[in-house]
N, C-alpha and C positions, 0 to 999 in steps of 0.2 A: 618851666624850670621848677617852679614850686613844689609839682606834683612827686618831684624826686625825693621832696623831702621826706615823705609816708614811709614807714618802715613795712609796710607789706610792698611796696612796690619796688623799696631798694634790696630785702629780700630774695623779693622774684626773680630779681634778674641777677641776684648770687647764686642763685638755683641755679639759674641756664649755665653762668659761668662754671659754673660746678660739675653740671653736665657734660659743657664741653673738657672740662677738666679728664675725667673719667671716660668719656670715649677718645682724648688723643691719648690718654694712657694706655690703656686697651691695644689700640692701632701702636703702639711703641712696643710691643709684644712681638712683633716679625719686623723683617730686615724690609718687607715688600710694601709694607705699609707705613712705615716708621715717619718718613719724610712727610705724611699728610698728618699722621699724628701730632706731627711737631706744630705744622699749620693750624689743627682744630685745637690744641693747645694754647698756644701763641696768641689765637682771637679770643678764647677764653677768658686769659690774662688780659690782654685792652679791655674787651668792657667789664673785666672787675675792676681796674686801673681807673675806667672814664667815672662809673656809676660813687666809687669811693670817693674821687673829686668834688665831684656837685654834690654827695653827700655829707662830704664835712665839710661845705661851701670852702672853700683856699680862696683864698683872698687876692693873691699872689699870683695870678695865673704864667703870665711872664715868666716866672723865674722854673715852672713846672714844664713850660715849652720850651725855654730854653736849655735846659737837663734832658729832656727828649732830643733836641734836637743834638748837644753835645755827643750823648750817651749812644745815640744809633751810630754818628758819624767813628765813636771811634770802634763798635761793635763791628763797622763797615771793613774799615781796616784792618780788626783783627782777621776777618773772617778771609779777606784778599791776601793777606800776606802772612798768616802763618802755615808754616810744612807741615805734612801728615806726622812726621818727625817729633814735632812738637806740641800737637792734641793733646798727648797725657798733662803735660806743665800748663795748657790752657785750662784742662777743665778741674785740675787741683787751684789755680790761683782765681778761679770765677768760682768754686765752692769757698773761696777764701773771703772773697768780697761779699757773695750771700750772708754770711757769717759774721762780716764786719756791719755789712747794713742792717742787721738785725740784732745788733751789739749797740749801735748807732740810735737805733730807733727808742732801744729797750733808756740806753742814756737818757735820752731828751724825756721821754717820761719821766724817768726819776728826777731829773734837774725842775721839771714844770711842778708838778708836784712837790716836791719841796720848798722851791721857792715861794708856793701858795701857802704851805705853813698849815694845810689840812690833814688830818688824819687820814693813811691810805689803807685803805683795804687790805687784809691778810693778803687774801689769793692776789690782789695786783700787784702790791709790792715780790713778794715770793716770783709772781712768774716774770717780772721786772728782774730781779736778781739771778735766775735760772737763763731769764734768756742771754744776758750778760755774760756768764757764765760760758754757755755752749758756744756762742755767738765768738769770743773772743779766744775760747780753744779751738774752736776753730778757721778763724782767721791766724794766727800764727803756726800752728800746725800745718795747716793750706801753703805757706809761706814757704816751710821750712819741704814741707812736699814737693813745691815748685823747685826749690833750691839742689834740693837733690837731684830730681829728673831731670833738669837744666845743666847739673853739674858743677853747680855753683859752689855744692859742698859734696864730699864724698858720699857716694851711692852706700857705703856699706853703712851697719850698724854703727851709732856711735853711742859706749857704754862708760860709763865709770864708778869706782867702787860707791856701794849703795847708794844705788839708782833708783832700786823702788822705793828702798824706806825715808829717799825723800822727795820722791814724785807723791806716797801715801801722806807724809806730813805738811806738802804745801797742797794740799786736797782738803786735809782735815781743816786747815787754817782758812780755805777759801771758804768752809761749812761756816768755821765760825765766826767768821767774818759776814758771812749773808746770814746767820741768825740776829747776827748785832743788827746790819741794817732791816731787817724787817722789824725790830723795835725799836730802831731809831735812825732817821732819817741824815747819817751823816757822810757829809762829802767828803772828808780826810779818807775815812774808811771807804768811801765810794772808788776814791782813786786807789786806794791798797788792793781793792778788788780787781780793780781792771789789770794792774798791774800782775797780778800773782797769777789772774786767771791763762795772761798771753805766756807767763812764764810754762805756765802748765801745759800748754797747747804743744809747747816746742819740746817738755823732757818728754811727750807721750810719743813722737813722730821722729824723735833723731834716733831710738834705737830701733827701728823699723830699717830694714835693707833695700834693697833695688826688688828685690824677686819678689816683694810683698805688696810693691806700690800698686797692683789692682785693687787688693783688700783695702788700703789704707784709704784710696781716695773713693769707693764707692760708699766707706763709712764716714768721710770725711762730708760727704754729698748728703749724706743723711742726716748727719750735725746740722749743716746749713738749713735743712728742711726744719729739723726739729727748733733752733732758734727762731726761723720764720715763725711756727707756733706758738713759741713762746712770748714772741711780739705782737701776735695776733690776738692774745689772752689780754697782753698786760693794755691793749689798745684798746680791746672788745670788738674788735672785728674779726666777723664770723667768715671772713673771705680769704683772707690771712693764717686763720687759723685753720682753713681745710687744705688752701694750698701747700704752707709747710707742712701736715700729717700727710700729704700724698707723699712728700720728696722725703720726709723722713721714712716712712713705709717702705718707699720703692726702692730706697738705699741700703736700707736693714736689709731687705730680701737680695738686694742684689749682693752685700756684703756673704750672703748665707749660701748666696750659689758659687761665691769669691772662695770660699775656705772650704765645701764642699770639694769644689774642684780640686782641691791643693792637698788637701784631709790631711787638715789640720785644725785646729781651733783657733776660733778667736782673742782669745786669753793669749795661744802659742804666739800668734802673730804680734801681736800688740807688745808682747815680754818676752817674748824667747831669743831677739837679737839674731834669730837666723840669719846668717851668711855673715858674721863678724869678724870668722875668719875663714881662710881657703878652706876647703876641704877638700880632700879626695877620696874616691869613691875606689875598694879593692873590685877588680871584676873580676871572673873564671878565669884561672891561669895566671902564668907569670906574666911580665913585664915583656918578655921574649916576646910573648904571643901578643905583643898588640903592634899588630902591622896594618899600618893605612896604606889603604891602595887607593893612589891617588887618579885618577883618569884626566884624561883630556875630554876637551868638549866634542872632539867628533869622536871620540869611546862611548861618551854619553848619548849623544844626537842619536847615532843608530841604534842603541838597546831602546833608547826612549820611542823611537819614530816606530818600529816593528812591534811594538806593542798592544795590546787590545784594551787594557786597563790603565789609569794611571791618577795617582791620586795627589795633587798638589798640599803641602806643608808650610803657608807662613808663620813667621818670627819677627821678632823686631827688626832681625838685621834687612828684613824688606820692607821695611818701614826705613830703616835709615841710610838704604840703598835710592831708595824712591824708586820702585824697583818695577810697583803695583802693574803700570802700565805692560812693562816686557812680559812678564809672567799671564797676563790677559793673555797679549797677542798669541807668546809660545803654546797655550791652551789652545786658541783658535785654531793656529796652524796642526795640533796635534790631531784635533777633531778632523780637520779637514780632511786628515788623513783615518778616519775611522777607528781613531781612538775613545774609549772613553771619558770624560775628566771630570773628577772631581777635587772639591776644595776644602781640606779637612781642618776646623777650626778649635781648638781647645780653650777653654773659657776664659785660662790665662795669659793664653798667648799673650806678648806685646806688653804694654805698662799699663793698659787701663782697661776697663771691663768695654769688650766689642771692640777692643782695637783695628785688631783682624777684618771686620768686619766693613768699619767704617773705610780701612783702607781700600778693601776690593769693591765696597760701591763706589769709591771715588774713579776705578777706572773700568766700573759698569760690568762687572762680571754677573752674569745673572744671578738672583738671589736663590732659586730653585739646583744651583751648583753646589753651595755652600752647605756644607754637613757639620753637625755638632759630635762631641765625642761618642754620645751613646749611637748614635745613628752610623758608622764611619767606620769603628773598631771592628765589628766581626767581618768587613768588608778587606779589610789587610790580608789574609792569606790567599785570598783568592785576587791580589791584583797583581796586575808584570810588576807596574815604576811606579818608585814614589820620589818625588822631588824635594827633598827640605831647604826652604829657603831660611836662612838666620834664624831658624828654629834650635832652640838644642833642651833646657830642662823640662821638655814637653813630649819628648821623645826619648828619653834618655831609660834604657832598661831597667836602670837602677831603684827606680823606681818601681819597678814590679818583683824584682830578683834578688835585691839584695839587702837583707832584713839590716844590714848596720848602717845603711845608707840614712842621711837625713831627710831626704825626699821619699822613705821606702813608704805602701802605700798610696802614693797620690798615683789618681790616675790618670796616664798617658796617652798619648796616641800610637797605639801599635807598628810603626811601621815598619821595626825589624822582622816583623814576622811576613810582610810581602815579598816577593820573590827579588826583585833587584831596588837599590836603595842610592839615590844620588843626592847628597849631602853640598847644598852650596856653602861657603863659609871662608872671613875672611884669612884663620887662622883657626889653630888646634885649639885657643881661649876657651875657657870653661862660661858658660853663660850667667846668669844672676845667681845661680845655688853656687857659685865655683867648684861644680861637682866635674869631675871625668867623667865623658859619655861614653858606655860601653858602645853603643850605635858603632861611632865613629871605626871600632877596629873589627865589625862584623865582616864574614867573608862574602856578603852580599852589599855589602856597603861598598860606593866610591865616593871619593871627597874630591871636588873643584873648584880648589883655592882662588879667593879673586874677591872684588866687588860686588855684590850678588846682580847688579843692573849690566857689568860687564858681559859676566860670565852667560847670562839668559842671551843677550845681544848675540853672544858666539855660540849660541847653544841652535838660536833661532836661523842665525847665517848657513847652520850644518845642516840641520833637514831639511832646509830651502833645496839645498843642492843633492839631496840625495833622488 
């Protein structure tokens, strides 16, 4: 036991941790590999976890076994019993708890500390009041993230007159507030910080919309990473602080491929209050001309079954169909029949970055099926069918067509330009932009009102029988 005490030796095996850190990251880079990454990640974390214990000897062992054992049991049950449905609200209220434990952590240093009555270091106190800082805009941000996804509060933007100029003045106050505590060690002020900081977490995330929660929560991920860092400063552990720079890293980048996708900016998303109110989108022609032609599911079945190509399209709405499973099988059975099928996924799809994704591995659709935008789009004119299930601002023309549009710009998954277009959906509703989908009244489009899990059910009943 002793031997752990050497700092070449508890090093060493920060290295490995470190390593393994960096090859499950690696392997999290494909859909095929993701699930082992998460595994060589996962052990990573245990022995940085064990080697940090016996390193700052705990005294307590008991009460650290019994928080493992607490903390898996209720990890067990989230993992058993929440819907594919509700993934986005999970992984915003677990960026919220990273953010709180590392808000947590950054406290009890400053409480030990002070109550020692010793002089603290510039850089410790500073990254002490930083982590605090991020730690706790990110836990209520996270909060109000959940809230909305959840529905707890409305999805849309919520603004009021000047908003920024005093989102920017309780920022400044938080500055000067953390310059006071780095010269002096006071708890009043300590609690004014915590306070202002949870205040600030929430005006940055209520004027955020429904359509933006990819962006918000893979930067909200990075937050949590970045506080982890900053606890790992004010602590001095070098294990700490490599693991929050990966999550902070991985988030930023994921954030960059989040508004990429959207092309939009960062600044836009965070302050622009997109989707605060309806809008609607003018398309080609009058109001006359927009005629849905609605189909039945054996109109469907046959154009779909006689086909050589076909390119499946999820949305949320197959996520809140729970739908995953039908949409599998209907693939199967189309193959069966000497179809081609692919699975065309756009990076926003759904509420969280890999929504899409995480859904159709949950009901095993091969990962060598699943296309990304760049790879998928020049493959639309040359396919018979395309299927949109609960998809809509991801497809919507308006986006490539119509420069007044607020989506104009971002880009889409083509599929009005393939030869026939079958639209599931449970109504004409405009999706998170509350833009009108020109898609919807193309004269290759049909639309099959319904359930999105019903309508596959009677889609699958139809080519059975042909």
């Amino acid at each position: 036991m002793d031997d752990f005490d050497f700092p070449l030796v508890i090093n060493a095996v920060y290295l490995l941790a470190a390593v393994l850190f960096f090859l499950g990251l690696k392997q999290l880079g494909s859909p095929a590999t993701a699930r082992n990454g998460n595994r060589i990640a996962a052990l990573g974390m245990l022995i940085a976890v064990m080697v940090t214990l016996l390193d700052r000897g705990i005294l307590r062992f008991e009460i650290i076994v019994a928080g493992v054992i607490v903390g898996a049991a209720i990890g067990a049950v989230f993992a058993r019993s929440i819907q594919m449905t509700a993934m986005p609200q999970l992984v915003a209220i677990f960026n919220g708890f990273g953010g709180a434990g590392s808000a947590v952590v950054a406290a009890a240093e400053f409480y030990r500390l002070a109550d020692a009555g010793a002089d603290v270091p510039i850089d410790v106190s500073v990254t002490i009041m930083l982590g605090t800082l991020v730690g706790l805009v990110t836990f209520s941000g996270s909060v109000i993230a959940f809230a909305k996804l959840q529905e707890l509060i409305g999805g849309r933007p919520i603004t009021f007159p000047l908003q920024k100029p005093v989102s920017a003045i309780i920022f400044l106050a938080i500055v000067a507030l953390i310059v006071f505590l780095v010269a002096e060690a006071d708890l009043n002020a300590y609690y004014a910080l915590i306070a202002i900081c949870l205040l600030l977490g929430i005006l940055l995330v209520i004027p955020i919309g429904g359509a933006d929660m990819p962006v918000v929560i893979s930067l909200l991920n990075s937050y949590s990473g970045l506080a982890a860092a900053m606890a790992g400063f004010a602590l001095g552990n070098v294990m700490l602080i490599i693991a929050g720079s990966l999550v902070g890293a991985a988030g930023l980048i994921l954030t960059q491929i989040m508004i990429k996708a959207m092309n939009r900016s960062l600044v836009n998303v965070l302050f622009g209050a997109f989707g605060a109110q309806t809008s609607s989108v003018a398309t080609a022609g009058t109001a006359d001309d927009k005629v849905v032609r609605e189909a039945t599911a054996e109109d469907a079945a046959v154009a779909m079954a006689y086909s050589q190509t076909a390119v499946f399209v999820p949305g949320y709405g197959l996520a809140v169909a729970r739908a995953q499973h039908q949409l599998k099988e209907l693939g199967e059975l189309l193959e069966s029949r000497g179809v081609d099928v692919r699975y065309a996924i756009h990076p926003v799809a759904g509420r969280m970055p890999g929504h899409m994704n995480v859904l159709l591995a949950e009901a095993d659709v091969p990962y060598d099926k699943l296309f990304d935008l760049d790879e998928i789009n020049d493959r639309f004119p040359d396919t018979d069918f395309v299927i949109v299930v609960g998809a809509n601002d991801v497809v919507n023309p308006a986006a490539r067509d119509e420069e007044g549009s607020p989506i104009y710009g971002m880009p889409i998954l083509e599929a009005d330009k393939s030869r026939q277009v079958l639209v599931l959906k449970r109504s004409m509703n405009p999706g998170f932009a509350g833009l009108d989908n020109e898609l919807f009244y193309k004269e290759n489009t049909m639309m099959l009102f319904g359930d999105a899990q019903d309508s596959l059910v009677k889609l699958i009943a139809e080519i059975k029988e042909l």
